[in-house]
C-alpha positions as CSV (number, residue, x, y, z in Angstrom):
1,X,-94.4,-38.9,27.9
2,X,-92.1,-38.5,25.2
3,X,-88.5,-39.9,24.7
4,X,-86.0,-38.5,26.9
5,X,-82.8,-37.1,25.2
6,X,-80.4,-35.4,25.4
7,X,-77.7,-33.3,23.0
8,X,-74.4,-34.3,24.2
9,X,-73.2,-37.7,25.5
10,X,-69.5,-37.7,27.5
11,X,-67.6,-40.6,28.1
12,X,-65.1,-41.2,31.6
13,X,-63.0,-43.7,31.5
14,X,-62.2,-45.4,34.5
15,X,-58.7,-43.8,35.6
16,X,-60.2,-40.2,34.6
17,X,-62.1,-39.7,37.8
18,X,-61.2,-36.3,38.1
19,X,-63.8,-34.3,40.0
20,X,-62.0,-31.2,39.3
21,X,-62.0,-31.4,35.9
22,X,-63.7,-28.3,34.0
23,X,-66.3,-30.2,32.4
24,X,-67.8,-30.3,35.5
25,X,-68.0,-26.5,36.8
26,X,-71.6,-26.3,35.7
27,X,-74.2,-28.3,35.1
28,X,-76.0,-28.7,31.9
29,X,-78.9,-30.7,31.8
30,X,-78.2,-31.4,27.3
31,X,-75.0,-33.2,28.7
32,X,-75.5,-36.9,29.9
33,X,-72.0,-38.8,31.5
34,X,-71.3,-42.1,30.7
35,X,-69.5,-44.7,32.9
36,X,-69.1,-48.2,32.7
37,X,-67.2,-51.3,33.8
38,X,-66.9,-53.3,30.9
39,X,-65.4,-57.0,30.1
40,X,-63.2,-55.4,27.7
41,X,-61.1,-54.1,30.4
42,X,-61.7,-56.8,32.8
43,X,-60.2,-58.8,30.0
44,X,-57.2,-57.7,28.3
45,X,-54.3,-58.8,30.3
46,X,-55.5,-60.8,34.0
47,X,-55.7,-58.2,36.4
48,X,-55.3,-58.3,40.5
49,X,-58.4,-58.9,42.0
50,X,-58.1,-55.6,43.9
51,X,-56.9,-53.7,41.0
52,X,-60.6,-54.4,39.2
53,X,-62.6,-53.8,42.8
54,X,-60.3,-50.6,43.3
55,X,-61.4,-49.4,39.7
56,X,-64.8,-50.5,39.9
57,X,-65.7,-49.0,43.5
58,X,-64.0,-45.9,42.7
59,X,-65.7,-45.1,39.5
60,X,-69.1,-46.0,41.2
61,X,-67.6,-43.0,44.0
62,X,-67.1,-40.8,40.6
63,X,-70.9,-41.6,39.2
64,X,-72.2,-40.8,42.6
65,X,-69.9,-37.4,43.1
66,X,-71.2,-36.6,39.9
67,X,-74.9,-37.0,40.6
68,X,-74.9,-35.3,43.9
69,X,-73.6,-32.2,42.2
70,X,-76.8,-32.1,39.5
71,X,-75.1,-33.8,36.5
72,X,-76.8,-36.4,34.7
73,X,-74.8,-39.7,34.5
74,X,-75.5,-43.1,33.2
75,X,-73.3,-46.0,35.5
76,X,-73.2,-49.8,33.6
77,X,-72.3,-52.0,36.2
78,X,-70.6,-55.0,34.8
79,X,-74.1,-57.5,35.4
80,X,-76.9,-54.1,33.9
81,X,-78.6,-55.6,30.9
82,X,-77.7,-53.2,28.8
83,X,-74.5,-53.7,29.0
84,X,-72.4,-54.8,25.3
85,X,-69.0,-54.8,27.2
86,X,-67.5,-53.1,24.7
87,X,-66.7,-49.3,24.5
88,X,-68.3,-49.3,21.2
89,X,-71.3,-51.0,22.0
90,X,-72.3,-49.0,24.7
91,X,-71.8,-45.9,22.8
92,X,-73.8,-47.0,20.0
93,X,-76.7,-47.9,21.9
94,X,-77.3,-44.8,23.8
95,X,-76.3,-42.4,21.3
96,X,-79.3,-44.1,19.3
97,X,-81.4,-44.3,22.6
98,X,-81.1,-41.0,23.5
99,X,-81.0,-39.1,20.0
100,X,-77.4,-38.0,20.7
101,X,-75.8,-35.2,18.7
102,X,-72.2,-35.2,20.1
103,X,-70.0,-37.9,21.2
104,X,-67.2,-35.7,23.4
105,X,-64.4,-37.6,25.8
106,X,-61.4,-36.8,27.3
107,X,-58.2,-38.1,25.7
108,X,-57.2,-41.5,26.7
109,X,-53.5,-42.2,28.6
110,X,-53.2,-45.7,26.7
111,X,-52.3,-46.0,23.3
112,X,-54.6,-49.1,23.0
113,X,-57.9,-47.1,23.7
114,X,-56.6,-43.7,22.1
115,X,-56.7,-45.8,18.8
116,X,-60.1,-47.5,19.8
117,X,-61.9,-43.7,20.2
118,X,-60.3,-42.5,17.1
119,X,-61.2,-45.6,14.8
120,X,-64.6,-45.1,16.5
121,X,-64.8,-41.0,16.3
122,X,-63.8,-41.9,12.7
123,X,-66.6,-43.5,11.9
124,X,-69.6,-41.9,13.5
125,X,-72.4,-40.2,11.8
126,X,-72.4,-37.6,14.7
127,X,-70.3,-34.8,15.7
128,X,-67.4,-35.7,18.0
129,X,-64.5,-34.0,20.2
130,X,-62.1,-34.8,22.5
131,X,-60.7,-32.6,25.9
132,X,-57.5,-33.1,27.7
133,X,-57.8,-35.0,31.0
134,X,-56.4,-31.5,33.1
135,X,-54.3,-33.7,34.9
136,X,-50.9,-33.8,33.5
137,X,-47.8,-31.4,33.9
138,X,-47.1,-31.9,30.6
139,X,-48.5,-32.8,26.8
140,X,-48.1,-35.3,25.3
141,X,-45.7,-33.8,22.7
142,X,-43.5,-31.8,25.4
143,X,-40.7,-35.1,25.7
144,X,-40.4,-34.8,22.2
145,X,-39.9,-31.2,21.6
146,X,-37.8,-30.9,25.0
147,X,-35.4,-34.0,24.1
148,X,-35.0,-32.6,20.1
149,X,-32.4,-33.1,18.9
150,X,-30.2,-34.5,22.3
151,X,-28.4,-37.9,21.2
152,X,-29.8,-39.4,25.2
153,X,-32.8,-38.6,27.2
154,X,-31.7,-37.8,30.7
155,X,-34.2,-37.2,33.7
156,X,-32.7,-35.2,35.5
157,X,-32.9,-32.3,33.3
158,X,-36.0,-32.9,32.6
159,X,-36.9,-32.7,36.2
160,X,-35.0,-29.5,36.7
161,X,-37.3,-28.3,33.7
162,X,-40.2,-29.2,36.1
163,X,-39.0,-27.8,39.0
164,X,-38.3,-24.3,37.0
165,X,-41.4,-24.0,35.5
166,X,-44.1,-25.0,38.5
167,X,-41.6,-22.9,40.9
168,X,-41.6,-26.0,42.7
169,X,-38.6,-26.2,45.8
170,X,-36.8,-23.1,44.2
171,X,-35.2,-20.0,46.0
172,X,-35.9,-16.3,45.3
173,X,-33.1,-16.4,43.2
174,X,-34.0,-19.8,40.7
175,X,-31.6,-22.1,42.6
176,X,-33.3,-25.4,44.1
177,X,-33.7,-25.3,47.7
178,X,-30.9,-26.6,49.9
179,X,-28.3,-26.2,47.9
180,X,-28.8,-29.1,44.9
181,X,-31.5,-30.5,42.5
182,X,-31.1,-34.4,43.7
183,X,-30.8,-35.9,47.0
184,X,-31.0,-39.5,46.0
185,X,-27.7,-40.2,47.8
186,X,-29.7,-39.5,51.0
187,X,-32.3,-41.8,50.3
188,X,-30.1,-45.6,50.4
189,X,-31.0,-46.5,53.8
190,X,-31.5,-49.6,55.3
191,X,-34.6,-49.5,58.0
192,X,-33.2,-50.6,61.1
193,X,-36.5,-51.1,62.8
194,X,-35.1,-48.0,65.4
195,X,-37.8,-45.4,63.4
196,X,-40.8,-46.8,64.2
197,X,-43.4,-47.3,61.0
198,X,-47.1,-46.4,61.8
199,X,-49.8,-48.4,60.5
200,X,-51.2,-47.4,56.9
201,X,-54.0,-45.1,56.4
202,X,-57.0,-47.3,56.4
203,X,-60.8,-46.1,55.2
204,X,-62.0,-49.7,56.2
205,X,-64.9,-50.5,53.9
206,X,-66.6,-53.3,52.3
207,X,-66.7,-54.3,48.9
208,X,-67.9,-57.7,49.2
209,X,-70.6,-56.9,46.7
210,X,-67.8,-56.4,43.6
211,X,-65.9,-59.6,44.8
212,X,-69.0,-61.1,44.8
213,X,-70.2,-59.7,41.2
214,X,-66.8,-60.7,39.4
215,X,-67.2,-64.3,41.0
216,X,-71.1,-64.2,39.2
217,X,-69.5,-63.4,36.1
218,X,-66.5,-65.3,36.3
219,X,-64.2,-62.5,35.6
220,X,-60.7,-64.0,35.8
221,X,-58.6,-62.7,38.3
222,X,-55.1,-63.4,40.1
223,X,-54.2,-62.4,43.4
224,X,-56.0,-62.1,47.0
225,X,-58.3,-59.6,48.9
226,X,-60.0,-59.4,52.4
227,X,-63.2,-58.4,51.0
228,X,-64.0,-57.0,54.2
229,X,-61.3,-54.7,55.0
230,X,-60.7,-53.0,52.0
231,X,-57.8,-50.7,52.5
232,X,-56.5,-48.4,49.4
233,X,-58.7,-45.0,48.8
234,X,-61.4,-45.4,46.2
235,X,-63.1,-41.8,46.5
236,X,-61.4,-38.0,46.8
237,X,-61.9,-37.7,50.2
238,X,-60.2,-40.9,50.9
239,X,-57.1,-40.1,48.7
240,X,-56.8,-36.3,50.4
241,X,-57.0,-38.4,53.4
242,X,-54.4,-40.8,52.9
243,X,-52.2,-37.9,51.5
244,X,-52.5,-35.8,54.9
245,X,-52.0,-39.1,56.9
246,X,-48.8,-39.4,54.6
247,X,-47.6,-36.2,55.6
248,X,-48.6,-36.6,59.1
249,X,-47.2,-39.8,59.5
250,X,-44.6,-40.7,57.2
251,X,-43.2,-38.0,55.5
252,X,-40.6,-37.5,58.0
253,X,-38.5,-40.7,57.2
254,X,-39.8,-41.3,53.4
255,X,-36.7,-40.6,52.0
256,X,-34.7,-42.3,53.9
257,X,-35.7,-45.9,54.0
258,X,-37.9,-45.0,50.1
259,X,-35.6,-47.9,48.8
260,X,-35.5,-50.0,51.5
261,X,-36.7,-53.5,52.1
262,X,-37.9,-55.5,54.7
263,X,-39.6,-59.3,55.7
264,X,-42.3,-57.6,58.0
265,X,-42.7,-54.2,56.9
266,X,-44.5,-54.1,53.6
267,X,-45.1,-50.1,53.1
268,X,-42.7,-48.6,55.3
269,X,-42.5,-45.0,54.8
270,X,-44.6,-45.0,51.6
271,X,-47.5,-43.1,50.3
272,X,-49.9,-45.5,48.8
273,X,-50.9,-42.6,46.6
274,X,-50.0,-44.5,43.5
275,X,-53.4,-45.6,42.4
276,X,-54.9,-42.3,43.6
277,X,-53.1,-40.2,41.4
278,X,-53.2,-43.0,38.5
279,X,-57.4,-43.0,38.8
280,X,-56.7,-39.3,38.4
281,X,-58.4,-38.7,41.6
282,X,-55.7,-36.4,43.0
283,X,-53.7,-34.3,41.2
284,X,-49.9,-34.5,41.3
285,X,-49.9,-30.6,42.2
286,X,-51.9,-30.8,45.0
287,X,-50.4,-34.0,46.2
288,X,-46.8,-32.2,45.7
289,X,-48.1,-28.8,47.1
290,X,-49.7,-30.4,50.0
291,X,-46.6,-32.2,51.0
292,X,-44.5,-29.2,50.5
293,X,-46.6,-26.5,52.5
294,X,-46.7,-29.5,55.2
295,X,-42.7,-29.2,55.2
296,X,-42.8,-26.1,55.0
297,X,-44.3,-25.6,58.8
298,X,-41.9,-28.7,59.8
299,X,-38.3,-28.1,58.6
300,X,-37.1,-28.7,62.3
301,X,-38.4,-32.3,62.4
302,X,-38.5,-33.2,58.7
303,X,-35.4,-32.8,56.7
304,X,-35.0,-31.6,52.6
305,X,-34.3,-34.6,51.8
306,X,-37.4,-36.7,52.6
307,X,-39.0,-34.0,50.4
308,X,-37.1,-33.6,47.8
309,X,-37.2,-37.5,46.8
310,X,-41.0,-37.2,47.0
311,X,-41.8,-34.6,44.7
312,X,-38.7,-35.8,42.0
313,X,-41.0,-39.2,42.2
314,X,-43.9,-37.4,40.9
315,X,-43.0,-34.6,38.7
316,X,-40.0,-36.2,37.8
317,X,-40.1,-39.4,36.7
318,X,-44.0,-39.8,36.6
319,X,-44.3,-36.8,33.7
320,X,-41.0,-38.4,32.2
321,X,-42.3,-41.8,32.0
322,X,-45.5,-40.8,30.3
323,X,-43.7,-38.4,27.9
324,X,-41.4,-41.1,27.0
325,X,-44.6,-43.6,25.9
326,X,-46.0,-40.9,23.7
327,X,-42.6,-40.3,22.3
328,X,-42.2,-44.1,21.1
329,X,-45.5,-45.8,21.0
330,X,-46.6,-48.5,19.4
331,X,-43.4,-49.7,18.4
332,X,-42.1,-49.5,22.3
333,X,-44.3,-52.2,23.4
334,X,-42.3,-54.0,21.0
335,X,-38.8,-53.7,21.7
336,X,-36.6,-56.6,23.1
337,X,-33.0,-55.3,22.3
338,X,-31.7,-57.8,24.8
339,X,-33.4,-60.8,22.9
340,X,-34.4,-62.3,25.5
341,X,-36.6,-65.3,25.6
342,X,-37.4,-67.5,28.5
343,X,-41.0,-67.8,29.8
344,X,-41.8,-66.0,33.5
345,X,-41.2,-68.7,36.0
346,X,-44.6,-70.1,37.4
347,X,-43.3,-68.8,41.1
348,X,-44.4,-65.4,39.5
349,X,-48.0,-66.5,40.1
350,X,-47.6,-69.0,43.2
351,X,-44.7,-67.0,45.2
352,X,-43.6,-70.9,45.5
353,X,-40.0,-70.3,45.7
354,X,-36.7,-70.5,47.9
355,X,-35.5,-67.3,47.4
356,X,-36.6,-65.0,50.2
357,X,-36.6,-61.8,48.2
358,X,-38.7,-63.2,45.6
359,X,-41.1,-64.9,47.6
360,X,-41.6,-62.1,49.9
361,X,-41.7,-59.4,47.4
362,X,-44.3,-61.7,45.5
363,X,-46.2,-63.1,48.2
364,X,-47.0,-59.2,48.9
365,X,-47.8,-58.5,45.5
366,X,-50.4,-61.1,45.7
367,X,-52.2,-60.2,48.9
368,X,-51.8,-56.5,48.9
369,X,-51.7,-55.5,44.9
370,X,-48.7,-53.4,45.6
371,X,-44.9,-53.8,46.2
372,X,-42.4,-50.6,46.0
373,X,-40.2,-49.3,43.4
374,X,-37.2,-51.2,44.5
375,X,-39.0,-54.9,45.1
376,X,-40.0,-54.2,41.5
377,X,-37.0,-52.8,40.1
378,X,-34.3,-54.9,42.3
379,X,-36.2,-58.0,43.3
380,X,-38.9,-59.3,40.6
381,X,-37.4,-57.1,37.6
382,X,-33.7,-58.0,38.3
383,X,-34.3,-61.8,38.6
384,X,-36.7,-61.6,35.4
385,X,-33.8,-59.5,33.5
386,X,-31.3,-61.7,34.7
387,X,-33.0,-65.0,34.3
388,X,-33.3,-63.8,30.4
389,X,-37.0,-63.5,30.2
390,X,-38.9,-62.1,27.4
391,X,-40.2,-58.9,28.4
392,X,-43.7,-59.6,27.1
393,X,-44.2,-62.0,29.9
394,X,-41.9,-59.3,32.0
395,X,-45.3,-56.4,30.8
396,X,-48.5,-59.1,31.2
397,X,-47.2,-59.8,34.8
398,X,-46.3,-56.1,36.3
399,X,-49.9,-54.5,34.1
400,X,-52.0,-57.2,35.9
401,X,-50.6,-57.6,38.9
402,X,-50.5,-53.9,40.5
403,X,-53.1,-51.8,41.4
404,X,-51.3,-48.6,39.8
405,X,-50.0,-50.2,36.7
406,X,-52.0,-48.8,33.7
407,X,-49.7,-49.1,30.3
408,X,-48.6,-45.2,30.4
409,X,-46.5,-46.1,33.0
410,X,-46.1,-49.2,33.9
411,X,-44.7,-50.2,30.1
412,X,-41.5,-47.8,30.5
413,X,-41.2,-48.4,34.3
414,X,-41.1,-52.4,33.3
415,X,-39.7,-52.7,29.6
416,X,-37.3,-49.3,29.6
417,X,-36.0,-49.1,33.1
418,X,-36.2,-52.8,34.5
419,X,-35.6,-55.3,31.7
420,X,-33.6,-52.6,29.2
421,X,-35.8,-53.7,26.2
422,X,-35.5,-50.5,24.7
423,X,-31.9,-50.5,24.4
424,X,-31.4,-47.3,26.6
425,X,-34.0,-45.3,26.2
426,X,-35.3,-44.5,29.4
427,X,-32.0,-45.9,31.7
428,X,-28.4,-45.5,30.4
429,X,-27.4,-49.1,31.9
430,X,-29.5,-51.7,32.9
431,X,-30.9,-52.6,36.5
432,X,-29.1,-55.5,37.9
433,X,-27.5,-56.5,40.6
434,X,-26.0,-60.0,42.1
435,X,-27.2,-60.5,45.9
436,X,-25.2,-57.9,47.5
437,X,-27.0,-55.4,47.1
438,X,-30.3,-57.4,48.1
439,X,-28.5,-58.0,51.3
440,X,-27.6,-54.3,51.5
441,X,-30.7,-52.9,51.2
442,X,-33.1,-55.7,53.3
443,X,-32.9,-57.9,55.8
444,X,-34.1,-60.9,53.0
445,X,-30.7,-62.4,53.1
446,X,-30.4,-63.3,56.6
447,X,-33.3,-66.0,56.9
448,X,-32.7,-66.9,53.4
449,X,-32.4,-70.8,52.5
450,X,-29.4,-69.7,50.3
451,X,-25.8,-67.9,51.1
452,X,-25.5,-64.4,50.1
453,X,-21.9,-64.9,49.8
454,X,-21.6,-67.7,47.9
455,X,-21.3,-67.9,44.5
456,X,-21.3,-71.8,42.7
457,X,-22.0,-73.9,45.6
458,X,-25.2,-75.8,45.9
459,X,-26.6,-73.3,49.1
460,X,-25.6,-69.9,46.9
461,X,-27.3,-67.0,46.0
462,X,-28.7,-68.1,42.6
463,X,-28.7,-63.9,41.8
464,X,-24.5,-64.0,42.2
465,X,-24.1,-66.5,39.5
466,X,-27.2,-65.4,37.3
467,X,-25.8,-61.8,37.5
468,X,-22.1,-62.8,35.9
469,X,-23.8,-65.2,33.4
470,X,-25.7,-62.6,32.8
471,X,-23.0,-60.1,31.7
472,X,-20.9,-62.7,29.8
473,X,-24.2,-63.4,27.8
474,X,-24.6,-59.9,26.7
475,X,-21.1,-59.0,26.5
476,X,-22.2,-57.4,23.3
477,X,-24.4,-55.2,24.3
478,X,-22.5,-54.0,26.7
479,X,-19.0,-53.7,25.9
480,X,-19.0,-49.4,24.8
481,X,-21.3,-48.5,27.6
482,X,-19.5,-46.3,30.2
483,X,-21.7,-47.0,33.0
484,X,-21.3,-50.8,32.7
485,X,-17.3,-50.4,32.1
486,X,-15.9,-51.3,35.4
487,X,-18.5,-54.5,35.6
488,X,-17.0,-55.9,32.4
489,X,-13.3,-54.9,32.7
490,X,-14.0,-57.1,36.3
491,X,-15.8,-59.9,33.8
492,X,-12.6,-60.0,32.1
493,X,-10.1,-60.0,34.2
494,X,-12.0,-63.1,36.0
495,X,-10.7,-66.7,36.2
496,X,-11.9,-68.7,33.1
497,X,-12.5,-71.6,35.4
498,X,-14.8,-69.6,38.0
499,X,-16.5,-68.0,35.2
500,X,-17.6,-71.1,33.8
501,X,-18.3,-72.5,37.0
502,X,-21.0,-69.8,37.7
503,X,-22.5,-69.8,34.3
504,X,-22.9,-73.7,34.5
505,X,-25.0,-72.9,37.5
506,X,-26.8,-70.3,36.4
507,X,-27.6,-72.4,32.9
508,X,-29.1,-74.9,35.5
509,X,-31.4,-71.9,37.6
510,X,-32.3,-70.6,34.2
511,X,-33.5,-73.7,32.7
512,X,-35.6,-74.7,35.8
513,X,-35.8,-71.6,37.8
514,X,-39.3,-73.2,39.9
515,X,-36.7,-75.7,41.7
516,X,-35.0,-72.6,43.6
């Protein structure tokens, strides 16, 4: 029997599991897929135990999808012999294996493994190509061409941009639906336990065979899993399914309570489609359309605004973030306009801490790989920001620790937005708050072991004094920007005495933040 070969190879990365994509409309027998889970992404930065099974179990879905359909694909699982563990490696091996003619792939969302293919397509001996992923509203150039020339980039008109040109939520005449582009001010409520949260979507399988595989190979993980009970969606079907339970179940109070926060409720009203639309497994059209045409039939029950705060999540700032990486990239991941330079507090690993918000918010990033928008930008982001940590430490923490974070987006989300390392780029003030606001929005504060409402005694809220230290330490920074004016005309109208009496205590959380 002669050698098998075959003319084409085509790699898939493991968060380009789109099924839909066109590379896939017809089989050709010349064209052999490649998948693999490989140390060099295992590696990297420590990742959450369930962020690596989600990844490997869902491209295993992907290989078998794949195969089903007629195509030929070659799967590495981290322990086949084969196996180099290395992107580069791999490739070599079976493009010499198999006589390969063409190297094609689809073009990576990280920076890091964009300039791995094309150091690698560089210096091949065979043709090579690359395709876009098909998955994206926009290119990676439109930011840059949309923001020319504008001094700020503001969201909002990018997302008005969005709206207009998918015909997403707009009238027969081109005005947004309801009246207004933004109804964020709806969506500030506290949950008050009255609306009743249903259970999450749960596919309940088993993936005690990858725990046990990374244990073999002593992959180094953080974090926890029930092996057993494996609950976020690792093929399509799963992810439409969790979508239409979404809808189904809760849609209807989403925008509400979206930035809410609470000791027993750890998803509330939220989707859980983060890490199916980051794998690329659904699309952020037909996650958007579906929950539209779903509100669509229900406007008596479910109002515009539960919508609305949805779909600005997705097209909105999703596409925004992205654009804004491939705007600034490499030298983003660089930024620290804030200077700051204190090391991540070891509670970040442990959740061994006195604080109720950051040991809740925490201890639910470690068991469940997830925490919402406003634990990570209010909670973990504001005490890191305040507490003057280098946002190095601020990036390793939030890329390993979610199952959603993959650089694209979770760089900007962490670096722009929550710490304000870039200066302003993507936020025109930075993301902090003292404890009031905490209180506001959860119910952390009220079995706390420290006093919202104090500010320098030994029982208070170390946020309140680490908030006006804080501002007095980057005074600089600060002083000419109009959205921070009212915070620092307060800083300077307050008592010297009282000033310094907070900033002495916040020296003391800053220097040892583990005792709190």
């Amino acid at each position: 029997m002669g050698k098998k070969t075959y003319k084409t190879i085509r790699l898939i990365l493991g968060d380009q599991l789109n099924l839909s994509h066109s590379w896939y409309d017809a089989v050709d027998l010349g064209v052999v897929y490649f998948i693999a889970e490989m140390r060099q992404e295992t590696d990297y930065v420590r990742h959450h135990i369930q962020k690596v099974v989600a990844f490997f179990e869902s491209m295993r879905n992907m290989a078998k999808a794949l195969t089903d359909k007629g195509h030929h694909v070659i799967y590495y699982p981290l322990d086949h012999p084969d196996n180099t563990q290395s992107l580069e490696g791999n490739l070599d091996q079976l493009i010499a294996k198999y006589n390969i003619q063409n190297f094609e792939y689809q073009l990576p969302d990280e920076y890091r493994l964009d300039q791995q293919l094309q150091k690698y397509c560089s210096e091949l001996s065979i043709a090579s190509s690359h395709i876009d992923t098909e998955h994206f509203l926009t290119s990676r150039e439109f930011c840059t061409e949309f923001f020319a020339g504008k001094k700020q980039y503001v969201m909002e008109y990018f997302y008005r941009q969005m709206r207009r040109k998918y015909n997403i939520m707009i009238d027969d005449i081109g005005e947004p639906q309801g009246g207004q582009w933004n109804f964020d001010k709806s969506n500030r409520k506290k949950w008050n336990t009255k609306d009743a949260i249903p259970p999450i979507y749960n596919p309940q399988k088993d993936v005690s065979h990858i725990v046990v595989l990374l244990e073999e190979k002593e992959v180094a993980t953080i974090g926890n899993i029930d092996a057993s009970n494996f609950h976020w969606p690792t093929s399509y079907d799963e992810c439409k399914a969790t979508l239409i339970y979404f809808c189904e179940n809760l849609l209807v109070h989403f925008g509400d309570y979206q930035d809410a926060m609470h000791t027993e409720q750890r998803f509330l009203f939220h989707s859980r489609l983060s890490f199916a639309m980051n794998s690329k497994m659904l699309h952020p059209l037909e996650v958007v359309n579906t929950v539209i045409a779903y509100w669509e039939k229900h406007q008596e029950e479910i109002d515009i605004s539960q919508v609305e705060g949805f779909v600005r999540q997705i097209i909105g700032w999703r596409e925004y973030m992205r654009g804004i990486y491939w705007m600034q990239m490499p030298d983003y991941a660089k930024l620290n306009a804030l200077n700051n330079t204190n090391p991540l507090p070891d509670f970040y690993w442990t959740a061994k801490t006195k604080m109720n918000c950051l040991q809740k918010s925490i201890q639910q990033s470690l068991d469940e790989s997830y925490a919402h928008h406003i634990q990570r930008l209010m909670i973990t982001g504001n005490f890191a920001l305040l507490a003057q940590i280098h946002p190095d430490y601020v990036d390793e923490w939030y890329l390993g620790i979610y199952i959603d974070a993959i650089e694209w987006v979770e760089i900007t989300n962490t670096r722009g937005m929550s710490q304000w390392a870039d200066g302003g780029i993507v936020a025109t003030k930075p993301y902090v708050s003292s404890g009031s606001y905490i209180n506001k929005m959860s119910n952390y504060c009220k079995d706390c072991h420290y006093n919202v409402k104090n500010k320098t005694e030994d029982d208070a809220c170390p946020f309140n004094s680490l908030y006006w230290n804080f501002l007095d330490d980057k005074r600089e920074y600060f002083q000419r920007n109009n959205r921070m004016s009212m915070m620092m005309r307060l800083l300077d109208k307050m008592d010297s005495e009282k000033l310094v009496a907070m900033k002495i205590r916040a020296h003391d959380i800053i220097a040892n933040p583990d005792a709190y």
